[in-house]
N, C-alpha and C positions, 0 to 999 in steps of 0.2 A: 557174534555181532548182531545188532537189534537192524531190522530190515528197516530202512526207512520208506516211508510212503507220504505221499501225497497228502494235504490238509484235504480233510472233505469241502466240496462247492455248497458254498452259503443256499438256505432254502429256499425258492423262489425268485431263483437270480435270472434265467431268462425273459422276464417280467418285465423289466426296466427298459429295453428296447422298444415294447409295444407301448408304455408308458409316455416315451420323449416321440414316438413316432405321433400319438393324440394330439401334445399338446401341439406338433408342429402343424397338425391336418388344421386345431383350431385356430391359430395364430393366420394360417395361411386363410382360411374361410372370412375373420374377420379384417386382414388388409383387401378381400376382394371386394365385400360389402361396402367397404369406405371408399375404392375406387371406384363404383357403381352411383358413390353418391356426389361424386364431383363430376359425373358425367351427364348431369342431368340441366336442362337450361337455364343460366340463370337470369334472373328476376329482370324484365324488363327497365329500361333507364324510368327516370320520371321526366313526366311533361312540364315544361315548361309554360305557363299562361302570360298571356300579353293584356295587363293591367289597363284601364283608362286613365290615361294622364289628366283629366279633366283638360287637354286642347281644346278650346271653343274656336269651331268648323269657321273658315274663313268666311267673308260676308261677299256677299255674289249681288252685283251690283246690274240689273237688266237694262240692257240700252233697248226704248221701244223705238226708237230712230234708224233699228236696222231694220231693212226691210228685206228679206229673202225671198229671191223666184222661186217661182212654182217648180212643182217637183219637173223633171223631166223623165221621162224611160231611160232604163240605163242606154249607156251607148259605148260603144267600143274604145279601149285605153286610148288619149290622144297622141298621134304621128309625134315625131319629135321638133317640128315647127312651131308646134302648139305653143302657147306661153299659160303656166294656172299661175292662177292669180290667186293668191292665198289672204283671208280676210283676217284681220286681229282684233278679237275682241277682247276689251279691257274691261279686268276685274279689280277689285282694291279696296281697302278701308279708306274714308276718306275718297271715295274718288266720286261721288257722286256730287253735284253742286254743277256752276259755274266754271268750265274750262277754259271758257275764252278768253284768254288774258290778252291784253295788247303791250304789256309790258315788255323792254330789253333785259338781258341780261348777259352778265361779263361770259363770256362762252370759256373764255381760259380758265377763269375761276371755278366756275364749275364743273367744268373736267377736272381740275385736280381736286373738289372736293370728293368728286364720284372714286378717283382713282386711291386716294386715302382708303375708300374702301372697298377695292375691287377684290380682295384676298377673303373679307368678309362675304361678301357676294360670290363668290366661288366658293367659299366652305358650304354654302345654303347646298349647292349642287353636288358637292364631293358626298357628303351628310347622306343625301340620296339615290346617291350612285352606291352605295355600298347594299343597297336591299333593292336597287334597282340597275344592274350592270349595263342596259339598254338605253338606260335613258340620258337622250340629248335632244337639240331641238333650238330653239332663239326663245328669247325672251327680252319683251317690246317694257321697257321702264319708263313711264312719264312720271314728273313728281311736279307739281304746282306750289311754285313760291311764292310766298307771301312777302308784303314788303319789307318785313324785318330777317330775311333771310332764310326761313326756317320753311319746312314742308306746311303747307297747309292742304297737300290733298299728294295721292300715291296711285296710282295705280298703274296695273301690271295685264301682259298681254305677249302673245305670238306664237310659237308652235308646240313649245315647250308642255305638257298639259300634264303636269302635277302641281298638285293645289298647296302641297307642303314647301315647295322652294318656293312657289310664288309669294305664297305668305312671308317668308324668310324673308325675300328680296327685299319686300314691300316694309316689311318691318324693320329693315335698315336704312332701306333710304327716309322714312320718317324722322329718324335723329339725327339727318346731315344736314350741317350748316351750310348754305351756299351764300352768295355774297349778293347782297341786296340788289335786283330789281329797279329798273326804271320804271314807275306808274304806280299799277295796284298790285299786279303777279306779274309774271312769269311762267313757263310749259317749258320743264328741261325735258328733252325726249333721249333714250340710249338704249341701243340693241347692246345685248350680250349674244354672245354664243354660245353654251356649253354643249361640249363633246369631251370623251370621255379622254387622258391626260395618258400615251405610257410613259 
């Protein structure tokens, strides 16, 4: 009987283990490099630039009829008896001229034309209130009628001191009709309040 034996081990066969062990070392070195590169910070956002709209700056109307005291030295806050007396000065397109009108006018009618557009006059402040969370204040509305109804003069005034809703305001009561005037005008006068709405 012929002995049998074993086939001889191919040449070179323990070879292949150090073979699959390289490629793994490689595989493994280049997943570290690619997480090395996602760890790096990334690229700041981009800025945003705030464009000129071409708004032409509201017209700033100087009353030389105020006359202001002389300065004083400070002096301590006042007691709470004190009464401050707060001044309003009025600015506006159109508001310079002639205010003294001796003319009537329908006072009901004019409230509801002003109230037609109170929600208008509030959007001017809401508009503002979103880049200005702080801001409230009164704001003093005269608008001078003309005898056929229409604004012949606006202007705007009181604690409120942003120049963008006052323009706003001023620029709506310009295109309100009110109802004609007894004489030659009229001086409709109306406080607002805006304070901020939850």
């Amino acid at each position: 009987m012929a002995s049998e034996s074993a086939p001889p081990a191919p040449p070179g066969g323990g070879n292949l283990k150090y073979g699959i062990i390289g490629v793994v070392l490689i595989l493994a070195s280049v997943g570290v490099w690619f997480g090395m590169q996602s760890c790096e910070a990334p690229p700041p956002p981009p800025v945003a630039t705030v464009m000129d709209a071409g708004v032409p700056e509201p017209e700033v109307v100087i009353d030389d009829s105020l006359i202001m005291p002389d300065e004083l030295p400070d002096a301590a806050l006042p007691d709470a008896g004190t009464r401050i007396r707060y001044v309003t000065r009025y600015v506006g397109g159109g508001g310079g001229g002639d205010w003294s009108c001796s003319g009537d006018i329908d006072q009901a009618g004019a409230n509801r034309a002003l109230a037609a557009n109170s929600l208008q006059f509030r959007n001017c402040y809401e508009r503002r209130l979103k880049v200005n969370q702080t801001l409230s204040g009164r704001v003093q509305l005269q608008v001078r009628v003309g005898r056929d109804g229409a604004a012949s003069g606006v202007r705007t005034g009181g604690s409120l001191q942003d120049a963008e809703v006052l323009s706003c305001v001023r620029n709506i009561a310009q295109r309100i009709r009110f109802p004609r005037p007894t004489g030659n005008c009229a001086v409709v006068a109306v406080p607002f309040d805006f304070t901020p709405q939850n």
